[in-house]
C-alpha positions in Angstrom: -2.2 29.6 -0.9 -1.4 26.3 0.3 -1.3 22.9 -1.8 -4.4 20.4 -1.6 -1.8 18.0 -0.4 -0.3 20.0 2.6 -2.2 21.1 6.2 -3.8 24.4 5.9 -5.7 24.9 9.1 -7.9 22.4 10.6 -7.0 18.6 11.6 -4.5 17.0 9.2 -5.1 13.0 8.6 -1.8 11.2 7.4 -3.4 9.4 4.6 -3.0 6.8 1.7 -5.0 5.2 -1.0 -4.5 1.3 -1.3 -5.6 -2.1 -2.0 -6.3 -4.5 0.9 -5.3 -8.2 1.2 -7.2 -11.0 1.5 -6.8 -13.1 4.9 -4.9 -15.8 3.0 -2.7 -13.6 1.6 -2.1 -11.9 5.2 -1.7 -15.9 6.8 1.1 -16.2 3.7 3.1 -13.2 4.4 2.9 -14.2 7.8 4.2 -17.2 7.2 7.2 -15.4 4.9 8.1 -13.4 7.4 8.4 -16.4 9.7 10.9 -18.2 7.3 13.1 -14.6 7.1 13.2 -13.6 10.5 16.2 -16.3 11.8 18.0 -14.9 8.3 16.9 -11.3 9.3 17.4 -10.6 12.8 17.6 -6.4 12.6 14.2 -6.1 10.7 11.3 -5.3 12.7 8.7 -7.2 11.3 5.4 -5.8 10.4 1.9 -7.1 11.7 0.6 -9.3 8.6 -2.6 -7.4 9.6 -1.4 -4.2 8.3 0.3 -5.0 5.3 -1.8 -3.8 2.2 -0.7 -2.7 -1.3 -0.3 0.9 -1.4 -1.2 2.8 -4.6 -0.7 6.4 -3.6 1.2 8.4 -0.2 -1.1 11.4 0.5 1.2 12.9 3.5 -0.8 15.1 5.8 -4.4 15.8 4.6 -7.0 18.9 5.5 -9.9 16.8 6.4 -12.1 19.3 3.8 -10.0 17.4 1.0 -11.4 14.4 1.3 -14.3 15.0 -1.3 -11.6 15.2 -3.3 -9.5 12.2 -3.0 -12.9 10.1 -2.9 -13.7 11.9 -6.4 -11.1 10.7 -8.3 -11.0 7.7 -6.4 -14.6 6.9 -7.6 -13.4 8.3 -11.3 -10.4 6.0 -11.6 -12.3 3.5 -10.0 -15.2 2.8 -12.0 -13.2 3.1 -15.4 -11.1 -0.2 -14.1 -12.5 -4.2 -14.1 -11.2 -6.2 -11.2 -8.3 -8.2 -11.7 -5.7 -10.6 -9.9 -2.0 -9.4 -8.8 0.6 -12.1 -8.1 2.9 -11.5 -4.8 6.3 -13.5 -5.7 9.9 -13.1 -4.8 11.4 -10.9 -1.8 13.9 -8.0 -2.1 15.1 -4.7 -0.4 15.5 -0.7 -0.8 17.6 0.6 -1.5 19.6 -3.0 -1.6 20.6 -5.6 0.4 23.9 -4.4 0.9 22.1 -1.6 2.8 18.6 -2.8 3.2 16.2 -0.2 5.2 12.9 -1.5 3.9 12.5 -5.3 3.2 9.4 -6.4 0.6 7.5 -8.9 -1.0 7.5 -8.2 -4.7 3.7 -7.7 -6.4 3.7 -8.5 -10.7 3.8 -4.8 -12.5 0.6 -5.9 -14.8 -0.7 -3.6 -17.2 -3.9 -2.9 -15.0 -2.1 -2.3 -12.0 0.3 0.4 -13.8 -2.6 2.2 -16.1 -4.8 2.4 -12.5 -1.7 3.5 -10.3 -0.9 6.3 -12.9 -4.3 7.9 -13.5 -5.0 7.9 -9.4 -1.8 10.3 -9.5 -2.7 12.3 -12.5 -6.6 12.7 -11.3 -5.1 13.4 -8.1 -2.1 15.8 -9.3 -5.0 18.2 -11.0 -6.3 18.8 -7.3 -2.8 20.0 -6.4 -1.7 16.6 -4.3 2.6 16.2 -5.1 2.9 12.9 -6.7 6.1 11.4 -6.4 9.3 11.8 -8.6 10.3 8.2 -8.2 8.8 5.5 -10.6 5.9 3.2 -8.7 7.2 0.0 -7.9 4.4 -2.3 -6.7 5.3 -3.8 -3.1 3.8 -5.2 0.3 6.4 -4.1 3.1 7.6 -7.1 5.2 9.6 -5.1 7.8 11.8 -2.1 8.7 15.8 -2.5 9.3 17.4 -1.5 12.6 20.4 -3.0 12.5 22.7 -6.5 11.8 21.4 -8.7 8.8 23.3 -6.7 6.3 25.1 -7.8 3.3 23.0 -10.7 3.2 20.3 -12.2 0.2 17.8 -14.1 2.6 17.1 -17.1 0.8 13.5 -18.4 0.6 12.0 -20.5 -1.9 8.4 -19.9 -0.8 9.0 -17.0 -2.0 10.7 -17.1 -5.5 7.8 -20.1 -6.0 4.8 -17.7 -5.3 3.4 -16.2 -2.2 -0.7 -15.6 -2.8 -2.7 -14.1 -5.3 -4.5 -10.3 -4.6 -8.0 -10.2 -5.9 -7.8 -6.1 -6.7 -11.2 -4.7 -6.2 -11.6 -2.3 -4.4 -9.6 1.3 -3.4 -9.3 2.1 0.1 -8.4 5.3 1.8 -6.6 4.7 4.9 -6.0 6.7 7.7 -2.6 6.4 9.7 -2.0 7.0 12.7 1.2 7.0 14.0 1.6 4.8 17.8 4.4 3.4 20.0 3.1 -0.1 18.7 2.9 0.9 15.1 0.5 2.5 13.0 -3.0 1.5 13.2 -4.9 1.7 9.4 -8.2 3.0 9.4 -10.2 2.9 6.4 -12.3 5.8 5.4 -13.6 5.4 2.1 -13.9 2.3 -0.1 -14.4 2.8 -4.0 -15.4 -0.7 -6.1 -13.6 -1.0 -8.7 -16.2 -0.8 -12.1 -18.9 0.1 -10.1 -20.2 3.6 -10.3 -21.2 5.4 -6.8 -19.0 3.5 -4.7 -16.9 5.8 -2.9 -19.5 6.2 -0.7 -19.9 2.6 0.6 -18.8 2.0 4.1 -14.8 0.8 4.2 -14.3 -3.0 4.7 -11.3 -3.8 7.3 -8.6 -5.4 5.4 -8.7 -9.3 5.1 -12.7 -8.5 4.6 
């Protein structure tokens, strides 16, 4: 019998569950990215568009799993206030000796953590694989092809503060993999402290 988490006949939707950025936040990463890219020239730079904070990697998804994800979703959800994350400071993984994935760094506050960890318990009950590695709260700026090695960019915009995150709402995402890069497209938007929302209509990030 096959995992929740894994294709099992029918159209499989590469999915994710994450919080969206504000506009200004967006314009401020864009702006980042900007100030790295003479520093960083083998990163291929992400659309500020599609940067968003994810929560939890799905991987291939049965459509008829949805109700699922949406359920906890609206459990974990509702059980949460809104509250404000903090983007500050830049780094790499697995380091910038050998950087593959370059980041803006998101504060590890108590809400954040608690929320992150019950989406992959509730989630884990339904058979999704969580993952091994600890969650380390990130917005990627770019991927690494090649040259910029070795290297610690330096940017004080960032150490000083990038933007603030007003986290209130949970989004599942769709992605959909394309020569130009994947295009996000939300499916289902859950409030945060507000019963019933999972079945709102999805906002487009920056909304």
């Amino acid at each position: 019998m096959a995992a929740a988490g894994t294709v099992a006949g029918g159209r499989g939707l590469r999915a994710f569950i994450a919080f969206p950025l504000p506009a200004e936040c967006q314009a401020a990463l864009g702006a980042l990215q900007q100030l790295l890219r003479p520093q960083l020239p083998g990163v291929r730079w992400a659309s500020p568009e599609s940067i968003h904070l994810t929560l939890v990697f799905l991987g291939s998804v049965p459509e008829e799993n949805l109700e699922k994800i949406t359920a906890v979703m609206l459990s974990v959800g509702s059980a949460f206030a809104p509250f404000v994350l903090t983007v500050r400071g830049i780094g790499a993984f697995p380091s910038w000796q050998h950087p593959r994935v370059v980041w803006a760094g998101v504060a590890a506050v108590p809400q954040l953590v608690a929320l992150q960890a019950d989406l992959s318990a509730g989630l884990a009950q339904f058979g999704f694989p969580g993952d091994a590695r600890p969650y380390v709260p990130h917005l990627t700026l770019g991927r690494c092809r090649s040259g910029g090695r070795g290297a610690v960019p330096d940017s004080g915009r960032a150490e000083a503060g990038i933007a603030v995150v007003p986290a209130d709402r949970l989004i599942l995402y769709e992605s959909r993999l394309q020569s130009a890069g994947a295009q996000h497209i939300p499916l289902k938007t859950q409030f945060l402290g507000r019963n019933g929302g999972a079945d709102e209509p999805a906002l487009p990030a920056g909304v």
